[in-house]
C-alpha positions as CSV (number, residue, x, y, z in Angstrom):
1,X,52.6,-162.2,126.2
2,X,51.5,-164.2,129.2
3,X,47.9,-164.0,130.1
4,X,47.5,-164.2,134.0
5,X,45.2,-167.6,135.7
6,X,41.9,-166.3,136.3
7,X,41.3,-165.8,139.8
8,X,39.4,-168.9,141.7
9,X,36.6,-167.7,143.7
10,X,38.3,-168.8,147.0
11,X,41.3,-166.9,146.3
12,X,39.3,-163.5,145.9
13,X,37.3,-164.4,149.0
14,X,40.7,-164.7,150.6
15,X,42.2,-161.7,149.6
16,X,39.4,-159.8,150.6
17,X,39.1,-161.4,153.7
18,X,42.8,-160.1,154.6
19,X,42.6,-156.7,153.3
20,X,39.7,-155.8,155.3
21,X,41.4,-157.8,158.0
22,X,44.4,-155.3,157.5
23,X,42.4,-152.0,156.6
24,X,39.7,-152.7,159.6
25,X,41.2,-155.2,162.3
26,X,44.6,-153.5,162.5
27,X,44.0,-149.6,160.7
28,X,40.7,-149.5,162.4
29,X,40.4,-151.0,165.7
30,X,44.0,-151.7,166.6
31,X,43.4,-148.6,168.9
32,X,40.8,-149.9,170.9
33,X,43.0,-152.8,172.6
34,X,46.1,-150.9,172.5
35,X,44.2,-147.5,174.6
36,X,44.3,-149.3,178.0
37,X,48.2,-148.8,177.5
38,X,48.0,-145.6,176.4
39,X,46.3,-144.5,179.5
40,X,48.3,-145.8,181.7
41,X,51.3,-144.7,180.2
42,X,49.8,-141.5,180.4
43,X,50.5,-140.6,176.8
44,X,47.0,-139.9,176.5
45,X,43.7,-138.9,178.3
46,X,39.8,-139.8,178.0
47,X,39.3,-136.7,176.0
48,X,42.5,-137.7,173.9
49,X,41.5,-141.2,173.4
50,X,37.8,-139.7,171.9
51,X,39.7,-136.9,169.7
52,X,42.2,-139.8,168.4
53,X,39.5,-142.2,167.7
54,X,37.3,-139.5,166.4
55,X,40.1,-138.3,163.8
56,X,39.9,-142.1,162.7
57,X,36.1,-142.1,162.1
58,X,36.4,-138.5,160.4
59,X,38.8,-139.9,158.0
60,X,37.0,-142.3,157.3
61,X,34.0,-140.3,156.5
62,X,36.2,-138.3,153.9
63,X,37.6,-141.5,152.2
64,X,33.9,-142.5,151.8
65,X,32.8,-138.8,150.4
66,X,35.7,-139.3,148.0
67,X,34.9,-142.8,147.1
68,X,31.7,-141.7,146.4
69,X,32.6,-139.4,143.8
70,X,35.3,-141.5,142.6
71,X,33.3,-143.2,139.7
72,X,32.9,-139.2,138.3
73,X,36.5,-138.6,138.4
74,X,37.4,-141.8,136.6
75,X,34.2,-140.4,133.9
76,X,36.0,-137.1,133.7
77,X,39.2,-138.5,133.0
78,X,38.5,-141.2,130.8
79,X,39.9,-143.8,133.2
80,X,37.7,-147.3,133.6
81,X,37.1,-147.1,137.5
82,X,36.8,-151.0,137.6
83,X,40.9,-150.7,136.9
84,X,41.6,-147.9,139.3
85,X,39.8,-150.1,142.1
86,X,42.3,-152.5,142.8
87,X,45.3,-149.9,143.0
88,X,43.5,-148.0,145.1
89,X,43.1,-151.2,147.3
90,X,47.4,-151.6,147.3
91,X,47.6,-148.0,147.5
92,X,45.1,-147.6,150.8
93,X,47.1,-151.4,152.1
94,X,50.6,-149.7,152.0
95,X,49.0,-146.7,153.8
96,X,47.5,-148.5,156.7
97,X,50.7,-150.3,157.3
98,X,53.2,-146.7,157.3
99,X,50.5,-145.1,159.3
100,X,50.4,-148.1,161.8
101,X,54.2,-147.6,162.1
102,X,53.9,-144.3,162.2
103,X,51.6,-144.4,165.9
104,X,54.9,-145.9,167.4
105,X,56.8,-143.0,166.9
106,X,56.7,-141.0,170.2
107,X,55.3,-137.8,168.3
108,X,52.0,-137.1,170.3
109,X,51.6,-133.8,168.3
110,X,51.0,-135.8,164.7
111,X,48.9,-138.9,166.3
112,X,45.8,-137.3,165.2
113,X,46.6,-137.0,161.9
114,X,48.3,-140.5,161.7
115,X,44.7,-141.7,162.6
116,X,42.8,-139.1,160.9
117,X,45.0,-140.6,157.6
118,X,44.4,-144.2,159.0
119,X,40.5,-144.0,158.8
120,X,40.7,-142.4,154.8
121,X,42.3,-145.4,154.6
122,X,40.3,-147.8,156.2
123,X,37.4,-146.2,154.1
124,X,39.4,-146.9,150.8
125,X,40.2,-150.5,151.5
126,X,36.7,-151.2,152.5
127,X,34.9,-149.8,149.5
128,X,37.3,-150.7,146.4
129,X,37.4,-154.4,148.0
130,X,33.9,-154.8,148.7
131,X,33.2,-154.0,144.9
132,X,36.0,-155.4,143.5
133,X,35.4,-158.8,145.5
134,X,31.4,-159.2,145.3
135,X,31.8,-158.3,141.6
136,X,34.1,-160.7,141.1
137,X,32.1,-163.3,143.0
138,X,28.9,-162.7,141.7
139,X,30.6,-163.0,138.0
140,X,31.5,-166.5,139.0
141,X,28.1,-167.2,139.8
142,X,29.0,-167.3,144.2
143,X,27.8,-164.0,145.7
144,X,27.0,-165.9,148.4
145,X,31.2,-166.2,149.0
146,X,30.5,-162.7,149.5
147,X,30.4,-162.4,153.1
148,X,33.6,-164.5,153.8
149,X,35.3,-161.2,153.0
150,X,34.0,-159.7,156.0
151,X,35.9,-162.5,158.6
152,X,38.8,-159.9,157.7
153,X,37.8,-157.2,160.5
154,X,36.7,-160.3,162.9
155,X,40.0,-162.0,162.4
156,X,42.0,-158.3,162.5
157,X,40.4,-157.8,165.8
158,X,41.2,-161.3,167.3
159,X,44.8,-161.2,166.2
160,X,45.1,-157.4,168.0
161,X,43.5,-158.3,170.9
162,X,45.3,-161.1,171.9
163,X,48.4,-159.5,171.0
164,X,47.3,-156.7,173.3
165,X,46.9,-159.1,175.8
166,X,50.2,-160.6,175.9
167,X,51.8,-157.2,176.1
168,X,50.0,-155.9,178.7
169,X,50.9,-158.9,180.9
170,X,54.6,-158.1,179.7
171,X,54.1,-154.6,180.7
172,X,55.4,-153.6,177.3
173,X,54.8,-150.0,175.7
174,X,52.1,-149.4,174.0
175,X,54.8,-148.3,171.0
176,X,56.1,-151.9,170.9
177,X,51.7,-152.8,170.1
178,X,51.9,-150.7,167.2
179,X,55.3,-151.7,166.0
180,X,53.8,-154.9,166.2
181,X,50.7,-154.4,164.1
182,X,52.6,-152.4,161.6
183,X,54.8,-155.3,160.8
184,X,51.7,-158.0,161.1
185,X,49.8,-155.7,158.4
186,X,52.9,-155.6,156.1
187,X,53.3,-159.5,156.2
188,X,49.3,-159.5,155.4
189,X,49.7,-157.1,152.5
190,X,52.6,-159.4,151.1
191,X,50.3,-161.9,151.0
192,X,47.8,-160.9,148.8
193,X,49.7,-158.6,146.6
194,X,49.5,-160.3,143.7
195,X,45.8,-161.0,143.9
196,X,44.7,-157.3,143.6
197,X,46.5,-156.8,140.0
198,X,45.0,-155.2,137.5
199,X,45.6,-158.5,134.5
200,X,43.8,-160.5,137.0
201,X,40.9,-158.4,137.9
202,X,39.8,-158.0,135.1
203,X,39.9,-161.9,133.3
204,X,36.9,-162.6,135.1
205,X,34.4,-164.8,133.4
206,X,31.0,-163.6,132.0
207,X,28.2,-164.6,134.6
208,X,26.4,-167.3,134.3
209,X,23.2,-166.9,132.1
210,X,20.9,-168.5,134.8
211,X,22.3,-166.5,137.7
212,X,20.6,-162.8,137.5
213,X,17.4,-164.9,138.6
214,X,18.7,-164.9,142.0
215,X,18.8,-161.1,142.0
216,X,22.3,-160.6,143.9
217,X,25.1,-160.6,141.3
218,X,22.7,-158.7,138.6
219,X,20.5,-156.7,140.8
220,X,17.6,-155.5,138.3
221,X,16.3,-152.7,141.2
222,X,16.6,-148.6,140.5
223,X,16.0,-146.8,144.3
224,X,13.7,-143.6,144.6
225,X,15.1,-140.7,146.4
226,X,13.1,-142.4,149.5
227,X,14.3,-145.2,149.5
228,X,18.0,-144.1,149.6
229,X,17.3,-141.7,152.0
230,X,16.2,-143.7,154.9
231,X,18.5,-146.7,153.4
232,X,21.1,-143.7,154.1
233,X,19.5,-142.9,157.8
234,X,19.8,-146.4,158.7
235,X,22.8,-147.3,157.6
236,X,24.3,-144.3,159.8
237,X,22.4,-145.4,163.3
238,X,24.2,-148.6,163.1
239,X,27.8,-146.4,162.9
240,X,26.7,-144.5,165.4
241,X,25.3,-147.3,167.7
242,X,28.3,-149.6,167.9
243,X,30.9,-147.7,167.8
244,X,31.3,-146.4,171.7
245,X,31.5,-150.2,172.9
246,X,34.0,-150.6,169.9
247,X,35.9,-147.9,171.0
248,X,35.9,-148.0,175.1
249,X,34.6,-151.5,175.8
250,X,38.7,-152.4,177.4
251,X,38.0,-149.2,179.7
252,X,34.7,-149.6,180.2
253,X,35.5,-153.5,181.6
254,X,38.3,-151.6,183.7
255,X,35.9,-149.7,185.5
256,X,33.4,-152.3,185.7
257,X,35.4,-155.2,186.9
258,X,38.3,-153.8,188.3
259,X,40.9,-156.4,189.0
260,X,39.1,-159.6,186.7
261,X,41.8,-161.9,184.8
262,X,39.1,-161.8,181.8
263,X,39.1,-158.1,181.2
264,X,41.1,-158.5,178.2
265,X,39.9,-161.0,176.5
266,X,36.3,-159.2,176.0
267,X,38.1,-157.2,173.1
268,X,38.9,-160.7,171.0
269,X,35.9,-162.3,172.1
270,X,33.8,-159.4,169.6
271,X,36.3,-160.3,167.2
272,X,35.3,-163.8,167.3
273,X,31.6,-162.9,167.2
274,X,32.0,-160.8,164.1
275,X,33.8,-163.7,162.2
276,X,31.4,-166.2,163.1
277,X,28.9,-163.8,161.9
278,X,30.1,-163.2,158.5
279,X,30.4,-166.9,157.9
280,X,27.0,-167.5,159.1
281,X,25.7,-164.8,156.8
282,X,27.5,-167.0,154.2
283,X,25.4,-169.7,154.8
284,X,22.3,-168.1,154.2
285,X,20.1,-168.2,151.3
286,X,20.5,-165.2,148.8
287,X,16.5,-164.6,148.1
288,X,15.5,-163.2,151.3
289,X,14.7,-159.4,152.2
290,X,17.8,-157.8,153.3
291,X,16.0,-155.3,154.8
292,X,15.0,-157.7,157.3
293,X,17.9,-159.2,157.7
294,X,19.1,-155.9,158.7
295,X,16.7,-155.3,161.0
296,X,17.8,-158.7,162.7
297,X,21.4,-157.6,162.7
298,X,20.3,-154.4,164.6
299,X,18.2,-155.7,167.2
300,X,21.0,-158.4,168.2
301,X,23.7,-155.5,168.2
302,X,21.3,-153.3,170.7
303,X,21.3,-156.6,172.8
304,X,24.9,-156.3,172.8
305,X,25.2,-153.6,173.7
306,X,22.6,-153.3,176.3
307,X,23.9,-156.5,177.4
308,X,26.5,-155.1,180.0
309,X,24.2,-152.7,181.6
310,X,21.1,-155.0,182.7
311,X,24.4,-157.1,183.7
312,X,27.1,-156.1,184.8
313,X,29.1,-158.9,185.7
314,X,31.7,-161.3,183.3
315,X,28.9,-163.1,182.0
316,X,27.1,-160.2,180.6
317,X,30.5,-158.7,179.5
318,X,30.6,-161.7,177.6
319,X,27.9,-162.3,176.0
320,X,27.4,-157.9,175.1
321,X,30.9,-158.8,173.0
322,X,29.5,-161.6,171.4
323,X,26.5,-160.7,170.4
324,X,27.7,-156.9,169.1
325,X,30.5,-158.8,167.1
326,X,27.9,-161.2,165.6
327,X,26.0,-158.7,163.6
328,X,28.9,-156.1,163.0
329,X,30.3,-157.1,159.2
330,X,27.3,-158.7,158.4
331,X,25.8,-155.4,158.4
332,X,27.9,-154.2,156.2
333,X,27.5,-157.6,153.8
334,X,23.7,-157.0,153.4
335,X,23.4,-153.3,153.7
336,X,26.4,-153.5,150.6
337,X,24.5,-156.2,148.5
338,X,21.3,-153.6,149.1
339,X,23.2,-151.2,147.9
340,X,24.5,-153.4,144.5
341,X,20.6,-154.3,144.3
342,X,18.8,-151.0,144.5
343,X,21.4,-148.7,142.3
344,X,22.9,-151.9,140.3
345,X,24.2,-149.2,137.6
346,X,25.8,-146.4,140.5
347,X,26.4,-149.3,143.2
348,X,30.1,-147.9,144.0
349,X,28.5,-145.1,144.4
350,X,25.8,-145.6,146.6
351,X,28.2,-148.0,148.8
352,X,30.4,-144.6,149.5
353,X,27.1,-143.0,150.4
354,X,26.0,-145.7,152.9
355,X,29.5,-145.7,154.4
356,X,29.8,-141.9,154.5
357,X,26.6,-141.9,156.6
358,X,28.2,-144.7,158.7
359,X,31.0,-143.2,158.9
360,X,29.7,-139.5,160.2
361,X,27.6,-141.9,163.1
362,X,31.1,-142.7,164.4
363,X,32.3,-139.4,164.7
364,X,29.6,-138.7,166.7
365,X,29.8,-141.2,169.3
366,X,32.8,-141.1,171.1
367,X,32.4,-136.9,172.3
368,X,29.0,-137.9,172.8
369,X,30.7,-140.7,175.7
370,X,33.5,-138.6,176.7
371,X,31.0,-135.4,177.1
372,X,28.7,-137.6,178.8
373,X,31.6,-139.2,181.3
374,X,32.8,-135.3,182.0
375,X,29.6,-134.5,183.1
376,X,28.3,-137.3,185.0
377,X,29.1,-137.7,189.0
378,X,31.5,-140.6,187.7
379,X,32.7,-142.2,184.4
380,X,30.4,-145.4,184.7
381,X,27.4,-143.2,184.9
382,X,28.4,-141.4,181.6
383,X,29.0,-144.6,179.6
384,X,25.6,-146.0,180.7
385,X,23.8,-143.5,179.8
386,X,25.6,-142.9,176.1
387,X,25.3,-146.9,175.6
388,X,21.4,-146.4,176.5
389,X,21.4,-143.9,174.1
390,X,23.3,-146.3,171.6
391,X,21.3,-149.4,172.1
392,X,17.8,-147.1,171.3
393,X,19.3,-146.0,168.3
394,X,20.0,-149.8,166.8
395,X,16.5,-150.0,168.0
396,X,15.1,-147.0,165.8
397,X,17.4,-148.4,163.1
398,X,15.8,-151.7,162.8
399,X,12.1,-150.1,162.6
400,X,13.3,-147.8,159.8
401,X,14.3,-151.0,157.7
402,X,11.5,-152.8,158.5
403,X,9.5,-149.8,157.3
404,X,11.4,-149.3,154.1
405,X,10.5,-153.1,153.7
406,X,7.2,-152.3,154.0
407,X,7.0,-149.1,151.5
408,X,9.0,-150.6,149.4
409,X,8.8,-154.4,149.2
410,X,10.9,-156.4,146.6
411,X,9.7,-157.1,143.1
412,X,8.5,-161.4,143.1
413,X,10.8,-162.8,141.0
């Protein structure tokens, strides 16, 4: 019998770095460049576009609330959920690419549970490969590697976007866009196929003995109900905060500055933020407060986003993608090593938790912009005032962390 190579750190960081690409660039946010089309082909609405993207953020929420209890079934059943993790990553792959597909079909009636089915898997992806990849890192001593996985998103969003771009200026369908992504996520999930096998998950070496002093791969920490709770509440501002830029920034540009060359580009230009972001958060030391560097995350994303309202012209376009991409996955890097640190023995978990609260702050924000547009005297007053709304809620965000940090600072190690 053949044992399988061990995995190398880089080729975990890899894999993870295109599944999340493929799960979040393409299953997520594929719709957000691709909506311009499907406005002006008329296949859809403003209050569509909301319900479609708001089906997405739902199901993601309920792949979250299952993750969450996954660990319980996998008790019940006697099944080792550290196995079940990386099927469930090929299972939710193969899901985002069918579904992806599925959006080209001219079948109006079943887009909203094509995306509903999209975000359960987006949800599933994101979970099993965070743990499955940070475990795997931190057992070979380089949590730090960690954060590489989240270029994925940055690099899915790039790849859509400029895609987008080139068929808008062919004046193609938007069917042909999501026959296009389908068959880009399918190549992707070829790639790393292999990778997430159950042989070579789990020959992972023992960590190394001098490594738990560092805190991040053996987190020693046990959370009070407190401290989850607003850990929770946090966690869901931020979904809730970037998410109506995320999801209307192409229109909003439209409406803004009608007739620019650039409009397009804003959309890839976030991408690029949020992988330069997660590499930069790879850099950084692993002893530090994460609270803090959470706090830091939120206050740059409200910048972003407030960015195109004190300015409204290219440059502030610009720099509002920029500097809401920057923070975006390293959020989720920090707030999922917090998680791993405070509930070290329930970390799955409590990962599902964070993301279900994320999740639910999604839903939320695109009626919250459409409602707001419907009742405004025109649509650029109704997507100021919900971004307002957004940028004080990264605000509040920050000040909760900063006050967990505060309640509940770190043990000295």
């Amino acid at each position: 019998m053949t044992t399988a190579r061990p995995l190398t750190p880089l080729t975990v960081a890899f894999a993870g770095l295109i599944a999340l690409g493929v799960a979040m660039g393409i299953g997520r946010f594929a719709f957000t460049p691709l909506l311009p089309l499907m406005l002006a082909e008329h296949s859809v609405d403003l209050t569509g576009a909301s319900l479609l993207a708001s089906a997405n953020y739902l199901g993601y929420l309920i792949g979250a609330v299952a993750c969450t209890s996954q660990p319980w079934i996998w008790r019940r059943c006697g099944w080792a959920s550290t196995v079940n993790g990386p099927r469930l990553v090929r299972g939710g792959l193969v899901a985002t690419v069918l579904l992806t597909l599925g959006m080209a079909l001219q079948l109006p009636a079943a887009w909203t549970l094509l995306r509903f089915a999209a975000g359960v898997a987006s949800a599933v992806v994101f979970l099993y490969t965070s743990g499955f990849c940070l475990e795997q890192l931190a057992r070979r001593g380089v949590p730090a590697m960690g954060a590489l996985i989240y270029v994925g998103p940055g690099l899915g969003i790039v790849a859509s976007g400029l895609a987008a771009t080139v068929l808008v200026q062919l004046q193609a369908p938007a069917a042909a866009g999501w026959l296009t992504f389908g068959l880009l996520a399918a190549l992707l999930t070829a790639a790393v196929w292999r990778v997430f096998d159950l042989t070579r998950g789990l020959a992972a070496p023992a960590p190394a003995a001098g490594h738990a002093a560092h805190g991040q791969d053996l987190p020693q920490a046990s959370a009070g109900a407190s401290e989850m709770s607003l850990l929770t509440l946090a966690y869901g501002l931020a979904g809730i905060g970037y998410i109506i830029t995320a999801t209307f920034l192409p229109v909003i540009a439209r409406q803004t500055l009608p007739g620019s060359h650039w409009l397009d580009l804003f959309w890839p230009l976030f991408g690029v933020g949020v992988m330069l972001g997660a590499l930069g958060a790879s850099r950084l030391k692993p002893q530090a407060d994460l609270r803090l560097r959470l706090a830091v995350c939120y206050l740059l994303q409200a910048a972003g986003v407030a960015a195109s309202l004190v300015s409204p012209t290219l440059a502030g376009f610009a720099a509002g993608s920029l500097l809401l991409g920057l923070p975006f996955t390293a959020i989720s890097f920090f707030a999922m090593q917090e998680a791993r640190r405070v509930q070290p023995l329930q970390a799955t978990s409590f990962m599902g938790l964070l993301t279900a609260s994320y999740g639910l702050g999604q839903i939320l924000g695109p009626p919250l912009a459409a409602g707001l547009v419907a009742r405004s005297a025109s649509a650029a007053a109704g997507f100021s005032t919900s971004l307002w709304i957004a940028t004080g809620l990264l605000v509040l965000g920050a000040a909760l962390y900063l006050l967990i940090a505060h309640r509940h600072p770190m043990a000295r190690r």
